[in-house]
LOTI-355148 format. One record per residue (C-alpha): residue number from 1; residue in three letters; x, y, z. Coordinates in nm, 2 decimals. Example, Ala and Ser with C-alpha at 12.3 -4.5 7.8 and 13.67 -1.06 7.14 Angstrom:
1|ALA|1.23|-0.45|0.78
2|SER|1.37|-0.11|0.71
***
This chain:
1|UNK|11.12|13.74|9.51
2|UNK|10.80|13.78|9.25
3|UNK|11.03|13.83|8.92
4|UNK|10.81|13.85|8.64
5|UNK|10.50|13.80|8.89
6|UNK|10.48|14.10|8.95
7|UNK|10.31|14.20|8.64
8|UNK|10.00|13.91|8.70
9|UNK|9.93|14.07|9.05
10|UNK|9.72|13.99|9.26
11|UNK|9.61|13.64|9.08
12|UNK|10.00|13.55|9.05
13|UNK|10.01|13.59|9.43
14|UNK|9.83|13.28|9.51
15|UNK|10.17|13.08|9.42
16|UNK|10.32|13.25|9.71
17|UNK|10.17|13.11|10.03
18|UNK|10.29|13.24|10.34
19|UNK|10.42|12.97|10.60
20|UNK|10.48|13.08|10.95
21|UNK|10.65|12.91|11.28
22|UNK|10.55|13.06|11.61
23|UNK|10.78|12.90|11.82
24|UNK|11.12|12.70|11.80
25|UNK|11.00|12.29|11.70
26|UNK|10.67|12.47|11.62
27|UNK|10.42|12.34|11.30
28|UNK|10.41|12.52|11.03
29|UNK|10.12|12.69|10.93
30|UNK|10.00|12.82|10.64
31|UNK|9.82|13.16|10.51
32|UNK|9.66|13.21|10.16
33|UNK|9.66|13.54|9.99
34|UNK|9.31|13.71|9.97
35|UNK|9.37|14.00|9.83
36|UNK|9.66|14.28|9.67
37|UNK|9.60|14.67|9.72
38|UNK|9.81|14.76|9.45
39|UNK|9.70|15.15|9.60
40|UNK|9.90|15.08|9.91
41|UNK|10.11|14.82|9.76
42|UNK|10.03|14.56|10.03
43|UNK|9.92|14.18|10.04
44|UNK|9.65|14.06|10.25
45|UNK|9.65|13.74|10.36
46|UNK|9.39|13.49|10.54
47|UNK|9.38|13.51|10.90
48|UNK|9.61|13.63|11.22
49|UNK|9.99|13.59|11.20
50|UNK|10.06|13.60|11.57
51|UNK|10.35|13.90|11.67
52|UNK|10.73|13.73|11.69
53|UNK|10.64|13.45|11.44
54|UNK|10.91|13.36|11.18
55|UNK|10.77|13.40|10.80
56|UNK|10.87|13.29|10.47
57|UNK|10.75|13.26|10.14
58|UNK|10.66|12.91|10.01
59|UNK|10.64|12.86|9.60
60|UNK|10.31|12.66|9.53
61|UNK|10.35|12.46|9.22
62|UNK|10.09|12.24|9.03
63|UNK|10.29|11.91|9.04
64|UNK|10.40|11.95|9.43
65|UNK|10.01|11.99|9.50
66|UNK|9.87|11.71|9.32
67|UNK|10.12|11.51|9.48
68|UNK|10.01|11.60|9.80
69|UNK|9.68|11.53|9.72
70|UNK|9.79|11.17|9.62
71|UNK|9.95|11.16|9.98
72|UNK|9.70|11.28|10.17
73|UNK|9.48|11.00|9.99
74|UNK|9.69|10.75|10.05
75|UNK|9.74|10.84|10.39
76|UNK|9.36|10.87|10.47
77|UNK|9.27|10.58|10.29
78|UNK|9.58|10.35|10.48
79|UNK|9.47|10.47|10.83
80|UNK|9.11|10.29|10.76
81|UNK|9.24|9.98|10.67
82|UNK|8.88|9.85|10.43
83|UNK|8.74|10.05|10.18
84|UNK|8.58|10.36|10.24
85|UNK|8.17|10.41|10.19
86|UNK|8.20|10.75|10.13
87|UNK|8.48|11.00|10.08
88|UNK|8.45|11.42|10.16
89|UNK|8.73|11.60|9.98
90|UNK|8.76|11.99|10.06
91|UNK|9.04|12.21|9.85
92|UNK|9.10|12.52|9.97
93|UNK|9.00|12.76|9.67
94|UNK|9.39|12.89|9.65
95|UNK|9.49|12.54|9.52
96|UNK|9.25|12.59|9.27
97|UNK|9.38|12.94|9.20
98|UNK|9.71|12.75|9.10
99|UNK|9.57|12.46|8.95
100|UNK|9.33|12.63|8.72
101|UNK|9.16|12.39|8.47
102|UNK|9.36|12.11|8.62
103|UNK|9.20|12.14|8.96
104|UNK|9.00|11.86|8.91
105|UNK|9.32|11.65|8.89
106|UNK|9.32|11.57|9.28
107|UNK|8.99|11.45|9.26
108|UNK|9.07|11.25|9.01
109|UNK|9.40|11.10|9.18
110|UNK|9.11|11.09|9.51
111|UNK|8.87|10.83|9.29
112|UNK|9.19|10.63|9.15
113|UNK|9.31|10.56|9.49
114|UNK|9.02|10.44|9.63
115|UNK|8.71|10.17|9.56
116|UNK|8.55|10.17|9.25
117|UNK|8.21|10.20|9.46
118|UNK|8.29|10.47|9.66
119|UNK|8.12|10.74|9.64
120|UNK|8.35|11.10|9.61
121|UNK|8.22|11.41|9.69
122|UNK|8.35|11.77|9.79
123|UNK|8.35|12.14|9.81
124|UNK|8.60|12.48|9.80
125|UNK|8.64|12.61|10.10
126|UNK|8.85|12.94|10.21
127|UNK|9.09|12.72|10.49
128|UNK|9.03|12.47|10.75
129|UNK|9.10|12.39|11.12
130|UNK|9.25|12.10|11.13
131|UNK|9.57|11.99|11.32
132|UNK|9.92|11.98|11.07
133|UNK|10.11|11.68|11.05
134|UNK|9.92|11.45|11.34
135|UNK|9.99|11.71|11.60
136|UNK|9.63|11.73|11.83
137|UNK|9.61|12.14|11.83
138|UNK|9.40|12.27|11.57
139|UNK|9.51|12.60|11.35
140|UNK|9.35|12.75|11.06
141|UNK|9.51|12.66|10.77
142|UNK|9.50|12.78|10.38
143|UNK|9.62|12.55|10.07
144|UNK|9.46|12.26|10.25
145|UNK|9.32|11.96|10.13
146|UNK|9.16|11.77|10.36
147|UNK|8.97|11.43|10.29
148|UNK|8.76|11.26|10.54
149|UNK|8.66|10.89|10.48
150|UNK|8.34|10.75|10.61
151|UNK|8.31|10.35|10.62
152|UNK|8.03|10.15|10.84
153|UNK|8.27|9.87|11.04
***
C-alpha cells in the first residue's frame, strides 16, 4: 500500500490516516500517525482503536484538505447567518505534516470566506473531541480542522 513511501518513513506516514468504523451505520473516525519504530517495524497511531472495529487506510492529499477546509468554512460560517466577530481555527498538526509550507492555505481560504473585519486566529493541536458529521457523541479525532465562530447577536 506505501509504494515508494516507504523510503520517507515515518514523515511519509502522515498521508496515511487511519479511519475506523465501530459498528454497522457507525461514524467514521479518524487516527493520525504519531510515530514509526522502524526497530519493530510498527506504526503508532493517536489514541484507542476499540477491539472488532473495521480499519482502512485513507490517502490524505493537499488539494482534498484545503477543500475541506473551504467546507468546513463555509459550513460554520452559513450556520450563523451575520458575520462572525471573531473566528478560532485549530488544524491538527498532521494536516500540516501534509501541507508543509502550504499550511497556511486554509487560513487563508478561512479569511477569504469570511468579513473583511473579522478577526482570525488559531493554533495546532494534536486532535479534537468533537462530534463527526452533526452526530451529538463526541470522539477524538486526528486531521481535524475545526473552526468555531464567535458573533455578539
Amino acid at each position: 500500500i506505501f509504494g515508494s513511501f516507504m523510503t520517507h518513513l515515518p514523515a511519509s506516514l502522515y498521508l496515511y490516516p487511519l479511519i475506523f468504523y465501530t459498528g454497522h451505520g457507525s461514524n467514521p473516525v479518524t487516527r493520525g500517525v504519531l510515530s514509526f519504530n522502524s526497530k519493530e517495524e510498527a506504526i503508532v497511531f493517536a489514541g484507542n482503536l476499540p477491539v472488532g472495529s473495521k480499519v482502512k487506510f485513507a490517502k490524505g492529499s493537499f488539494k482534498d484538505l484545503v477543500n475541506g477546509a473551504e467546507k468546513a468554512a463555509n459550513d460554520a460560517l452559513r450556520q450563523i447567518n451575520c458575520p462572525a466577530d471573531y473566528i478560532l481555527a485549530i488544524s491538527c498538526v498532521g494536516r500540516k505534516a501534509i501541507l508543509g509550507p502550504g499550511a497556511d492555505e486554509e487560513v487563508a481560504t478561512l479569511k477569504y470566506l469570511a468579513d473583511q473585519s473579522t478577526t482570525v486566529s488559531g493554533f495546532y493541536s494534536y486532535g479534537e473531541f468533537c462530534p463527526v458529521r452533526g452526530y451529538a457523541e463526541s470522539q477524538l479525532n486526528n486531521q481535524t480542522f475545526t473552526i468555531t465562530c464567535f458573533y455578539e447577536h
